[in-house]
Every structure is written in structure tokens, then in C-alpha cells.
TORKOL-4160 file (C-alpha; in steps of 0.2 Angstrom, whole numbers, padded with zeros to 4 digits, m for minus):
336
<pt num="1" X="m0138" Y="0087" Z="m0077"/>
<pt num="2" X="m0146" Y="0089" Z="m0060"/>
<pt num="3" X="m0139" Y="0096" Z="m0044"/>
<pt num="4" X="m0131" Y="0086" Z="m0030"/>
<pt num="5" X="m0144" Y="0090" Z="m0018"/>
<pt num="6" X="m0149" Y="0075" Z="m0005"/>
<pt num="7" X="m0166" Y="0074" Z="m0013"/>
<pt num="8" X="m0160" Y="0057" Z="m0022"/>
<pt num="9" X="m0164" Y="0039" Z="m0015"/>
<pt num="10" X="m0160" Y="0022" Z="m0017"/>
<pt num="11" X="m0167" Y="0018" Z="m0033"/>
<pt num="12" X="m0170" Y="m0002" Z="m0038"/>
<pt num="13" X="m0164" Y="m0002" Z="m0054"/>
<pt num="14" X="m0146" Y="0003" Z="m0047"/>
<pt num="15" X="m0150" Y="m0013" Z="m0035"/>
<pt num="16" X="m0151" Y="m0023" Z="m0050"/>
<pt num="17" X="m0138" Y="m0016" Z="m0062"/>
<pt num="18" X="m0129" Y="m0030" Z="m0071"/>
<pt num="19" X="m0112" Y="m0023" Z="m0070"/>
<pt num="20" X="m0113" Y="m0023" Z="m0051"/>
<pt num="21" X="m0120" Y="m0041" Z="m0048"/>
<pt num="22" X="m0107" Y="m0046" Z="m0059"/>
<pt num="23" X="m0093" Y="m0040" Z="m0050"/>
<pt num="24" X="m0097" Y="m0045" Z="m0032"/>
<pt num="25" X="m0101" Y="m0061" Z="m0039"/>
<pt num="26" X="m0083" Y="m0060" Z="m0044"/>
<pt num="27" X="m0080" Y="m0053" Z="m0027"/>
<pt num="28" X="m0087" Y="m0071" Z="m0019"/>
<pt num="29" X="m0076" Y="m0083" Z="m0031"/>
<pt num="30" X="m0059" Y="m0073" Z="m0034"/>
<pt num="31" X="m0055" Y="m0064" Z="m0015"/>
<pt num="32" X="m0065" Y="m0075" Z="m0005"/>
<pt num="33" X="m0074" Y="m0060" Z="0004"/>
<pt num="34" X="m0083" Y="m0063" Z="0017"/>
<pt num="35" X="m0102" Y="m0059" Z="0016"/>
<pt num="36" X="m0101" Y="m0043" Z="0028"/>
<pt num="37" X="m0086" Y="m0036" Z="0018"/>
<pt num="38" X="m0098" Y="m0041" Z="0000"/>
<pt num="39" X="m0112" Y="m0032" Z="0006"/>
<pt num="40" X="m0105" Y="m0017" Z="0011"/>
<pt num="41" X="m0098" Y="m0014" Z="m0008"/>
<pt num="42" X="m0114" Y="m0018" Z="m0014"/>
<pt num="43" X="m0122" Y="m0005" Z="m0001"/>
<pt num="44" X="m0110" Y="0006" Z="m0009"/>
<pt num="45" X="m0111" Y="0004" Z="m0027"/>
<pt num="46" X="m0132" Y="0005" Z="m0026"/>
<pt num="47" X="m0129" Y="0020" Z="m0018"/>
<pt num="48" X="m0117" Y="0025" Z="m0031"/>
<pt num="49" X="m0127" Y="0023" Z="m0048"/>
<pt num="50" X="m0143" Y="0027" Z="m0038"/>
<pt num="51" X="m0133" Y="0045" Z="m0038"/>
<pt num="52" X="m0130" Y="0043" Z="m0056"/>
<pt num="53" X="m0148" Y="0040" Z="m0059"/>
<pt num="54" X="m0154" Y="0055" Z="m0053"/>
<pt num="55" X="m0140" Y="0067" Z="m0058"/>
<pt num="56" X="m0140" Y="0059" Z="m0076"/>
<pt num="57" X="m0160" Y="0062" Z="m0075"/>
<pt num="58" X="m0158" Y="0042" Z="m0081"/>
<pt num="59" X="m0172" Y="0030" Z="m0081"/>
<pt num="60" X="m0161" Y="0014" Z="m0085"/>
<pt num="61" X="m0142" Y="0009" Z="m0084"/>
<pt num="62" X="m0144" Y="m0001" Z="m0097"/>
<pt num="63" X="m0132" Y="0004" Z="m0108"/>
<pt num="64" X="m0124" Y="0016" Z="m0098"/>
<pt num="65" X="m0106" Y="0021" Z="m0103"/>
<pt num="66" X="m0098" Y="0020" Z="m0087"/>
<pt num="67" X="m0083" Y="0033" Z="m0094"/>
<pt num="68" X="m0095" Y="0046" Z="m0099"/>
<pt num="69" X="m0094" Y="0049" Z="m0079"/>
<pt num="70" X="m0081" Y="0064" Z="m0074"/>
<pt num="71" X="m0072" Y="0069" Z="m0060"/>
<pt num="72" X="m0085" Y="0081" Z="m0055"/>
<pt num="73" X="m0098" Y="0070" Z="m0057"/>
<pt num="74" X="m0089" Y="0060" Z="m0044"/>
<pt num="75" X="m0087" Y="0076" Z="m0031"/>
<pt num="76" X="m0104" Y="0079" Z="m0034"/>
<pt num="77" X="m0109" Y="0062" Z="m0026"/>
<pt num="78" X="m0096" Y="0063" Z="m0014"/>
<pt num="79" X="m0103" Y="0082" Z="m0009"/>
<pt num="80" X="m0123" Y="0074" Z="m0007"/>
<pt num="81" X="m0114" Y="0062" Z="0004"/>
<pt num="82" X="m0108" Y="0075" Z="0015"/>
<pt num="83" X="m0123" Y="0085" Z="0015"/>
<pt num="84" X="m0133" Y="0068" Z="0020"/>
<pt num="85" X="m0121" Y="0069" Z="0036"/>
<pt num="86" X="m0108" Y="0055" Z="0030"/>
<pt num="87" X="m0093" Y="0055" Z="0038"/>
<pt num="88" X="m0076" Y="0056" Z="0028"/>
<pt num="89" X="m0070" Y="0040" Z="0031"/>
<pt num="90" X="m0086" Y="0030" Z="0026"/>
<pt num="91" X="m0084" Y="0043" Z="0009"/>
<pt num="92" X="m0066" Y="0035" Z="0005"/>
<pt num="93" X="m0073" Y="0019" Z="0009"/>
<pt num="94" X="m0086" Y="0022" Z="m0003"/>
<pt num="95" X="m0074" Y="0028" Z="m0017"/>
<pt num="96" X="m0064" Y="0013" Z="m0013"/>
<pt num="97" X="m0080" Y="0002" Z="m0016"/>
<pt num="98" X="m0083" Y="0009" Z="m0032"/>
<pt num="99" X="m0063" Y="0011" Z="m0039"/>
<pt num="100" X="m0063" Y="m0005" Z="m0037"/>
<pt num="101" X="m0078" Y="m0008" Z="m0048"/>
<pt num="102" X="m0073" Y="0002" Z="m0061"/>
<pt num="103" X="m0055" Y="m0007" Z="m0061"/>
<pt num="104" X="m0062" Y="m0025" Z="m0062"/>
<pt num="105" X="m0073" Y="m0018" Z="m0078"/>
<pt num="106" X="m0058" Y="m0011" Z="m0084"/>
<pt num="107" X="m0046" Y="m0024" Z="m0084"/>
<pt num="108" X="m0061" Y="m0035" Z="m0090"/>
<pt num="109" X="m0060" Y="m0023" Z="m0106"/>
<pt num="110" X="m0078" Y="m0017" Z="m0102"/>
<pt num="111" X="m0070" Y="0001" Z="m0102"/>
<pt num="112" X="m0054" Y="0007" Z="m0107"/>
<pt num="113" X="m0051" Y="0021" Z="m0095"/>
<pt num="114" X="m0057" Y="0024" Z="m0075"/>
<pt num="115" X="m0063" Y="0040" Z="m0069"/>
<pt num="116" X="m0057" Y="0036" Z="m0052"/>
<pt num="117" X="m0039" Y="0039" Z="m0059"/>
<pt num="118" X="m0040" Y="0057" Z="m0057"/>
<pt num="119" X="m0050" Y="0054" Z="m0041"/>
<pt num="120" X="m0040" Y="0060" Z="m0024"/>
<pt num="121" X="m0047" Y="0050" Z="m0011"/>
<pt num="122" X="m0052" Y="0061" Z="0004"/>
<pt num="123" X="m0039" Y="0063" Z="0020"/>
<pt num="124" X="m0046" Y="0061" Z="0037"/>
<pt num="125" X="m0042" Y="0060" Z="0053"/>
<pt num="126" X="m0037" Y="0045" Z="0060"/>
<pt num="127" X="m0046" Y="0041" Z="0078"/>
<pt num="128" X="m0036" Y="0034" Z="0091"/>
<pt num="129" X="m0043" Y="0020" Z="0095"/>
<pt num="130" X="m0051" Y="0020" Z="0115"/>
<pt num="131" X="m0043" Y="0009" Z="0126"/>
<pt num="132" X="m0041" Y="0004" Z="0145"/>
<pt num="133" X="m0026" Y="0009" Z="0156"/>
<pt num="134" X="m0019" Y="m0007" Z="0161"/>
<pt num="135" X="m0022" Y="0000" Z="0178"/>
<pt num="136" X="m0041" Y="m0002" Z="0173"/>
<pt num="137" X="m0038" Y="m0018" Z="0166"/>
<pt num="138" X="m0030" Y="m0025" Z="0183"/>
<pt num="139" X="m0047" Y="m0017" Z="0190"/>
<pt num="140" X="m0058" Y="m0025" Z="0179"/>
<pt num="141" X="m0049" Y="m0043" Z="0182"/>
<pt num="142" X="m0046" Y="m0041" Z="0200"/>
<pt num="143" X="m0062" Y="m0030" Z="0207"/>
<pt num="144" X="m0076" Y="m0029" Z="0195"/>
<pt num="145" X="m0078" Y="m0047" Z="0189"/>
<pt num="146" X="m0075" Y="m0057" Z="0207"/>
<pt num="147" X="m0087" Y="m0043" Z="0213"/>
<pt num="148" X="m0100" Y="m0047" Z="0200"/>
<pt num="149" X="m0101" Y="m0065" Z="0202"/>
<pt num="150" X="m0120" Y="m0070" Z="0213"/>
<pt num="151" X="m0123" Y="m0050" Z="0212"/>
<pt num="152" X="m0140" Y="m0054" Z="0204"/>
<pt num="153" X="m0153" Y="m0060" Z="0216"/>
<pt num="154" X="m0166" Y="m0052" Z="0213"/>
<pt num="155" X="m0166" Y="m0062" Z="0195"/>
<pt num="156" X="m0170" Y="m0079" Z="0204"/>
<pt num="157" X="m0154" Y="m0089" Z="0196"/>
<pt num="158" X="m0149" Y="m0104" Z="0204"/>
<pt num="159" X="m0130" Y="m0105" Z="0212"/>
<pt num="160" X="m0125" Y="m0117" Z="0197"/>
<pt num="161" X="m0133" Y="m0104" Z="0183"/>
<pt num="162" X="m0125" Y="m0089" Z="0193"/>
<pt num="163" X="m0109" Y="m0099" Z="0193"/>
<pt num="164" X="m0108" Y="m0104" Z="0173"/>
<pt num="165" X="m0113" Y="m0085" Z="0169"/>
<pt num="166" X="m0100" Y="m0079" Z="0179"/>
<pt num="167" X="m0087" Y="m0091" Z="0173"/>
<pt num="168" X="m0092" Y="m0090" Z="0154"/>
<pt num="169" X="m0092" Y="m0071" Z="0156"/>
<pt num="170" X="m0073" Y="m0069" Z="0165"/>
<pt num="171" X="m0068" Y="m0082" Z="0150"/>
<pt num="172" X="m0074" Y="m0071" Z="0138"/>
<pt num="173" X="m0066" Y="m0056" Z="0145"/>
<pt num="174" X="m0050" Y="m0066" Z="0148"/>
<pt num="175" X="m0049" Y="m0072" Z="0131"/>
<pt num="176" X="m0055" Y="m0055" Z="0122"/>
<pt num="177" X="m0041" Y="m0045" Z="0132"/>
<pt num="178" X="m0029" Y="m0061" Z="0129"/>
<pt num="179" X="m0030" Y="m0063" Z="0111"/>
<pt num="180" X="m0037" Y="m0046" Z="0104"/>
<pt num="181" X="m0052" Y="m0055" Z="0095"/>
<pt num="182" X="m0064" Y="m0047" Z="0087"/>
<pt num="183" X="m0084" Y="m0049" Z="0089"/>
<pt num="184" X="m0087" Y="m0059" Z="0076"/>
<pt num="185" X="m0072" Y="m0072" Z="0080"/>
<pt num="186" X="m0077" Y="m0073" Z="0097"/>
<pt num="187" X="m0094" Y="m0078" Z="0096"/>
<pt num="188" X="m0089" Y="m0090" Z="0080"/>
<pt num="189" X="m0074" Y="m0098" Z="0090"/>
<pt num="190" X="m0077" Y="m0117" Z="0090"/>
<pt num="191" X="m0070" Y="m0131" Z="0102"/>
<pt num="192" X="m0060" Y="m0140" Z="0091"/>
<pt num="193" X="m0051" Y="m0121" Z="0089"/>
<pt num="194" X="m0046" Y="m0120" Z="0104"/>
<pt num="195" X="m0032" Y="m0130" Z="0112"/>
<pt num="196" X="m0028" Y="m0126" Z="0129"/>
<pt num="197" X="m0015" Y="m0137" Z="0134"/>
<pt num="198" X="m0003" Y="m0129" Z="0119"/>
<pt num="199" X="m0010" Y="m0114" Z="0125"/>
<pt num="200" X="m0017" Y="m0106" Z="0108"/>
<pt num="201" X="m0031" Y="m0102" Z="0099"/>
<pt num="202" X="m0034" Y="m0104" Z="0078"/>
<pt num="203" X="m0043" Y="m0090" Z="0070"/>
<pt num="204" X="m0053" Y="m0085" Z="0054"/>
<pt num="205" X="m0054" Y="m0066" Z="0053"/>
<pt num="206" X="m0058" Y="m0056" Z="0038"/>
<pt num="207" X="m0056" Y="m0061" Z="0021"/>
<pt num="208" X="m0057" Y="m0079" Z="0029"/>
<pt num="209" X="m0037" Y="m0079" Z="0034"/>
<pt num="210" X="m0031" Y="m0088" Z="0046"/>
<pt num="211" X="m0019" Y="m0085" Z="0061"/>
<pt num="212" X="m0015" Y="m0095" Z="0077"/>
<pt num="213" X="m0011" Y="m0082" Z="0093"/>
<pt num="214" X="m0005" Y="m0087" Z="0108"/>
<pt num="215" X="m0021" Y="m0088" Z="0123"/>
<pt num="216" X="m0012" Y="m0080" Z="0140"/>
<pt num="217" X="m0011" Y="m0091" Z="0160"/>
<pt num="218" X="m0026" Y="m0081" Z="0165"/>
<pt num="219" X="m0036" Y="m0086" Z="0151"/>
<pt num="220" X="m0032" Y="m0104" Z="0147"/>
<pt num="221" X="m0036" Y="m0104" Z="0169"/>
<pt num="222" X="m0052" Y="m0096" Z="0166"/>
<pt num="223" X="m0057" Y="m0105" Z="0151"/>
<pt num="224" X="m0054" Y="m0123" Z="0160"/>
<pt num="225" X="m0067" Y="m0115" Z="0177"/>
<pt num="226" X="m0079" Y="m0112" Z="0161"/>
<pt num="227" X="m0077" Y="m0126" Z="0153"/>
<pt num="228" X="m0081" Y="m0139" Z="0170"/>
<pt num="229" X="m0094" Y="m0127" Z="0174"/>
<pt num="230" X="m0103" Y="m0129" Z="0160"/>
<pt num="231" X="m0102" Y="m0147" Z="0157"/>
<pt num="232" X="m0111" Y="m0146" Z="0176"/>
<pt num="233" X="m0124" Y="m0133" Z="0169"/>
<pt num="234" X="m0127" Y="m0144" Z="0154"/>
<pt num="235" X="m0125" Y="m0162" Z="0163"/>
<pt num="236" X="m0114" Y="m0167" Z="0149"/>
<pt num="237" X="m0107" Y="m0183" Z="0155"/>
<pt num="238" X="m0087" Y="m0181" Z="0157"/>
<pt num="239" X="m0077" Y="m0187" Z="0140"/>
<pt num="240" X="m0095" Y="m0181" Z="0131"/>
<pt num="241" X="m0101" Y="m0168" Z="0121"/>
<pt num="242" X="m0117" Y="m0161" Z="0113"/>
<pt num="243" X="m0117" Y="m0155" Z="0095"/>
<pt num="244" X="m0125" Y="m0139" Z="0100"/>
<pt num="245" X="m0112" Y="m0136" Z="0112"/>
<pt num="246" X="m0100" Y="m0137" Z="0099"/>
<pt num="247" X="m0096" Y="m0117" Z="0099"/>
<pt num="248" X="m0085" Y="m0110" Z="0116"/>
<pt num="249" X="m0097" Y="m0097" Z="0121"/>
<pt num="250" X="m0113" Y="m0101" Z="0124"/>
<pt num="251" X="m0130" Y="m0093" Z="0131"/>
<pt num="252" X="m0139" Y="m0101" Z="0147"/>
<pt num="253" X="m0149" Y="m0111" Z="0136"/>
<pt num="254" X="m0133" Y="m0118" Z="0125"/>
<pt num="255" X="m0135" Y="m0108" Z="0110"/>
<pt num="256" X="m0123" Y="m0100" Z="0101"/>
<pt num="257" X="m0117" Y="m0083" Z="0108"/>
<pt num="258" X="m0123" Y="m0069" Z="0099"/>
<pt num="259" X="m0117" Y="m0051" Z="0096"/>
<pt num="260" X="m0128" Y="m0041" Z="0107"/>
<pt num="261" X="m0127" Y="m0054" Z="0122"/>
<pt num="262" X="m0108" Y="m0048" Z="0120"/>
<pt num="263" X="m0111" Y="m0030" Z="0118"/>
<pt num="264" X="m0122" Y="m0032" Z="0135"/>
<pt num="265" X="m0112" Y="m0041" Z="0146"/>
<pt num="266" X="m0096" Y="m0031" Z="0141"/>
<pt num="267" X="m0104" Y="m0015" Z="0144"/>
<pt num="268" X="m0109" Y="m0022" Z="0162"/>
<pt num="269" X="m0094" Y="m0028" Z="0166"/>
<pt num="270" X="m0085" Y="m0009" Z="0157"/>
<pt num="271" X="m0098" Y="0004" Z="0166"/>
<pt num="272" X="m0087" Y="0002" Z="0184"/>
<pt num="273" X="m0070" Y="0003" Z="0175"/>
<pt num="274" X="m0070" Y="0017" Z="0161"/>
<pt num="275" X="m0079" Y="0034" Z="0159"/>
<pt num="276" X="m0076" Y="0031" Z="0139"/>
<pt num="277" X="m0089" Y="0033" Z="0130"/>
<pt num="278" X="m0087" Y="0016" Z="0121"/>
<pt num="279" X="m0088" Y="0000" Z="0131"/>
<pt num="280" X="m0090" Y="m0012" Z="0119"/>
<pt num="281" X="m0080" Y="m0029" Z="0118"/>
<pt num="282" X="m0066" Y="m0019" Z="0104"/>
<pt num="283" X="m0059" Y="m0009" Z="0117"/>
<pt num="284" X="m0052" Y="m0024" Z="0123"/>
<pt num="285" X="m0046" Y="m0028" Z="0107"/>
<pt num="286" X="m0038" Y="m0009" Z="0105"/>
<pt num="287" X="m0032" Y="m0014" Z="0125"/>
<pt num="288" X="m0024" Y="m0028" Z="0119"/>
<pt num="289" X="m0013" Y="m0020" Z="0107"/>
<pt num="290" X="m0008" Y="m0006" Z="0115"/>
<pt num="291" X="m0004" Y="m0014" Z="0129"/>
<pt num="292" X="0010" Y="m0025" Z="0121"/>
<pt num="293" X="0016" Y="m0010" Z="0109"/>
<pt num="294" X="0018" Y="m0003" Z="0128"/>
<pt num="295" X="0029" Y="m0015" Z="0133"/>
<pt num="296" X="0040" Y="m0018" Z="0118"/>
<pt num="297" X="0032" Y="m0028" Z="0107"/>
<pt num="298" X="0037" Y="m0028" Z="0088"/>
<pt num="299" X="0025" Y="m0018" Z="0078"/>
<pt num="300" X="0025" Y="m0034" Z="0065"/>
<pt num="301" X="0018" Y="m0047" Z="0077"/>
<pt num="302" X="0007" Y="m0038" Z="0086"/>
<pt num="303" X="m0002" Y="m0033" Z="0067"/>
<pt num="304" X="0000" Y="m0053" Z="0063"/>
<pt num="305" X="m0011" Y="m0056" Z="0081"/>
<pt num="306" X="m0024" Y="m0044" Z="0078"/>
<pt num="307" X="m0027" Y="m0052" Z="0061"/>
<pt num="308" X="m0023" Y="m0035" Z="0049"/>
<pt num="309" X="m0018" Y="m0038" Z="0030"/>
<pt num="310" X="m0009" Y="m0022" Z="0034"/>
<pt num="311" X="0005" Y="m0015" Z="0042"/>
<pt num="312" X="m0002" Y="0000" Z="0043"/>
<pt num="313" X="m0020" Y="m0002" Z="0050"/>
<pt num="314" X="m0008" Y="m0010" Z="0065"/>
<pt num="315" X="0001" Y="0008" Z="0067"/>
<pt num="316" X="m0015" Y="0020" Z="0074"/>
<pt num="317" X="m0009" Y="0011" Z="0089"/>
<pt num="318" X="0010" Y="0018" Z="0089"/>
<pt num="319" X="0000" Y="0037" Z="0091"/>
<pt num="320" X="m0005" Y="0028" Z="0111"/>
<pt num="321" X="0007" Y="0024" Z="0114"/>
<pt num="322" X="0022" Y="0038" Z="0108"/>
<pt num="323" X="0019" Y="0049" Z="0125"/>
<pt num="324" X="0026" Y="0032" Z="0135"/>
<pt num="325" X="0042" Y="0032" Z="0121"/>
<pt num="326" X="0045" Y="0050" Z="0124"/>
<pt num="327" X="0044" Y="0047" Z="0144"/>
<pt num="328" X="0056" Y="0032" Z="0141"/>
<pt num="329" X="0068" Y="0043" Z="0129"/>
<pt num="330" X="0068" Y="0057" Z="0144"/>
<pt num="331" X="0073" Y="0046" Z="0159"/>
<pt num="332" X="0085" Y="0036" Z="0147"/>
<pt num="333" X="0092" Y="0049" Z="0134"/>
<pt num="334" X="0108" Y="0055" Z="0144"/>
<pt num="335" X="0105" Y="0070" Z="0131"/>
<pt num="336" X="0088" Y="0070" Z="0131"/>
């Protein structure tokens, strides 16, 4: 056996190793993963036997006897990891990645026994997540974006140009802040998703499920601006629609919004609110939820809103906002 220093790469033989391509094909058909989540374990599993590979002094996996790794061979890769920088938590997910292979081969009957049973998965910290005050969300809504709108002249846009970007931007905000959405919803939100007059939106988050949240006054207001603004911009006729219109937010030349358009404009919008190092379209996600855990919401519903398969991913939100319940408990207590 070799050391676990970080002189190991990615080899293309862990890339093609049967075992693997086999279980996230089973990945695609049995969970209904979406492809983000699929490539990530197979990022990790490559990364994995590509380890093995070196440490074994292997030259194929053909044949490998996938019990014949220990629990130390396992803390060796995880201690190459951390010498490469690798944070603990991209670690455990790693592990996870790879328990999970070696469960699927187990109840296949490809193995009888799993390492990762006597595997601890490493503890970390958990961040709280950054978020605005709602005093810098008031800000945002009430200042920053009215202020913004015909702020770029210099850029030669005509008034109905500077009026659909303006629109389409406080939209997004709106509808970000409103809903909690992520990126990825967001820029994939279709019309026909989207019903304004019942005031809610249906989404598709991870692992493709699907959840209905309600869209807020503010938003279902701003939305409709958008929404005549650019069918102006557009010249669709009224009662029409163009096919490549077909998503909510689109760019000036009616393409579908994509992700680094929304990093930018948030950030624009973010850099006169927040001294946060992050100013990206999540913190209005993380807003979002702490906000209504602020004032009261059940712990339950807000986790169902923000699209979480667990209760638990829901409850790094409760850490923000404990020093509001202790304020509460100190003016209401008569004890306290």
C-alpha cells in the first residue's frame, strides 16, 4: 500500500469503472435524481476509486473486491482530501456519495458486507446561513430598486428597454424574497406555472418534487407591471404569446434567463443594502425563511415552502433567529 499523499489524480479508469456507471444509471431510473444531484455522485465516486487506484498501486478495477477496502483505507482518502484543502462538509458528502454506492451493491448481492458500516461520518459546523434584516429588505424594496430604475444612461437604452429591465428585475426580487426560490427554479419557472390571480406559484425543486407556495401582494403587483411591460417590449399582441417567451424571466433579447444574469443583477441590486460578503439571489432565499420563522411561522411549513425533503435542513434557520425568542421570553416571562 501507498501513502495518502495528494500526489494522486483522477484517473480514467475510475471514470469508467462498471460498478459506478451502473449505479447512477440506477440513480436516473429508481430516485428520479436530477442531473446536478447525479453528477456530483459520480464526481465523487471517480474521485474515490481514483484514490483506490493509487493507494492499491492498481492498474484496473476490474475485479476489484470492493470489501477488501478497510476503515483505514477510507480515512486515508478522507485525510488526502483534507490535505487537498477540502472542506469537511464536501468530505461527508463525499462519504455519503460513496455509502450509498456500496449499499446499492450490497443489497444487489454484489458484496455481502459495507465498509462504510464502521465509517463515522465527519461532524461539522453548521453555517448560518447569511441573510437581510428586514430593515434591509424594506430598504431594498423601498430605496434601492425605485432608485435604480433609468440610473443607466450612459448605456444608450431606450425608456421602454430601461422600463422592462427595471420591471423584470424588481419581479425577480419580489418573487425571490416572496417565495424563497432557488436559482435554478427561478430561471426554469414557466408561465403556465404561475397563476396570479390565485396568487401562487407551482414548483419543481430537487429530486423533481413538487410543491405549490403562496406568491405575496407585492409580488403578484410586480409581476403583472412585468408582465404588460414586456408584452410592450416584445410587441406581443394582447391575448398572444411567443413560444420563446414561454419562461417568466427573460433576457432583453427574450431568451431564457440564465444563472449568471441573476447572480449579476442581484448583486447590483445587494451591494447598497448589505456589507455581507454574499450577495447572491440565496440570501433572499435564507431572508425569506427567517423572516417568517421570525414572526411565528411553524417550523413545518416554512420547510415545505422552501422545498426540503427534511426537517432538519429547515432547522439552521431556528440558530437566527433564537436571540429574537430569547428577547421575546425576557419581556414576556414574568420570571424570566
Amino acid at each position: 500500500m501507498n501513502d495518502s499523499s495528494p500526489s494522486w489524480h483522477i484517473s480514467p479508469i475510475a471514470e469508467n469503472y462498471e460498478l459506478v456507471t451502473d449505479f447512477l444509471s440506477s440513480l436516473r431510473s429508481r430516485k428520479n435524481l436530477s442531473p446536478n444531484t447525479v453528477k456530483a455522485y459520480r464526481t465523487d465516486l471517480i474521485q474515490f476509486f481514483s484514490f483506490l487506484l493509487y493507494h492499491f498501486r492498481l492498474e484496473t478495477l476490474k475485479g476489484f473486491d470492493l470489501e477488501k477496502v478497510e476503515p483505514v483505507d477510507v480515512r486515508l482518502f478522507m485525510g488526502a482530501l483534507i490535505e487537498r484543502g477540502v472542506q469537511p462538509r464536501s468530505i461527508a458528502r463525499k462519504l455519503a456519495s460513496v455509502k450509498s454506492f456500496y449499499r446499492y451493491h450490497q443489497e444487489r448481492g454484489t458484496i455481502t458486507s459495507s465498509v462504510f458500516s464502521y465509517i463515522a461520518t465527519p461532524r461539522f459546523l453548521k453555517r448560518v446561513p447569511a441573510f437581510l434584516t428586514e430593515q434591509q429588505t424594506e430598504k431594498l424594496f423601498n430605496e434601492v430598486l425605485p432608485s435604480c430604475s433609468g440610473a443607466h444612461p450612459a448605456q444608450q437604452k431606450s425608456p421602454i428597454e430601461e422600463d422592462f429591465i427595471a420591471m423584470r428585475d424588481r419581479s425577480i426580487l419580489e418573487l425571490l424574497y416572496s417565495c424563497g426560490l432557488r436559482v435554478s427554479e427561478l430561471t426554469g419557472l414557466t408561465t403556465d406555472r404561475l397563476d396570479l390571480d390565485g396568487g401562487y406559484v407551482k414548483l419543481t425543486g430537487k429530486g423533481n418534487k413538487q410543491r405549490i407556495v403562496p406568491v405575496g401582494r407585492d409580488a403578484v403587483e410586480a409581476l403583472k407591471k412585468y408582465f404588460e411591460v414586456r408584452r410592450n417590449f416584445f410587441r406581443i399582441p394582447l391575448g398572444g404569446s411567443a413560444e420563446s417567451l414561454n419562461y417568466v424571466f427573460v433576457t432583453k433579447k427574450g431568451k431564457r434567463l440564465y444563472p449568471m444574469l441573476l447572480q449579476r443583477l442581484t448583486k447590483k441590486y445587494l451591494v447598497s443594502v448589505t456589507e455581507q460578503k454574499q450577495k447572491n439571489p440565496h440570501i433572499l432565499r435564507h431572508s425569506f425563511a427567517t423572516h417568517l420563522l421570525n414572526s411565528g411561522a411553524d417550523l413545518s411549513c416554512v420547510s415545505e415552502m422552501l422545498g426540503h425533503s427534511n426537517l432538519s435542513t429547515t432547522e439552521i434557520y431556528t440558530h437566527v433567529t433564537f436571540d429574537r425568542l430569547k428577547d421575546v421570553y425576557r419581556k414576556a416571562h414574568p420570571k424570566a
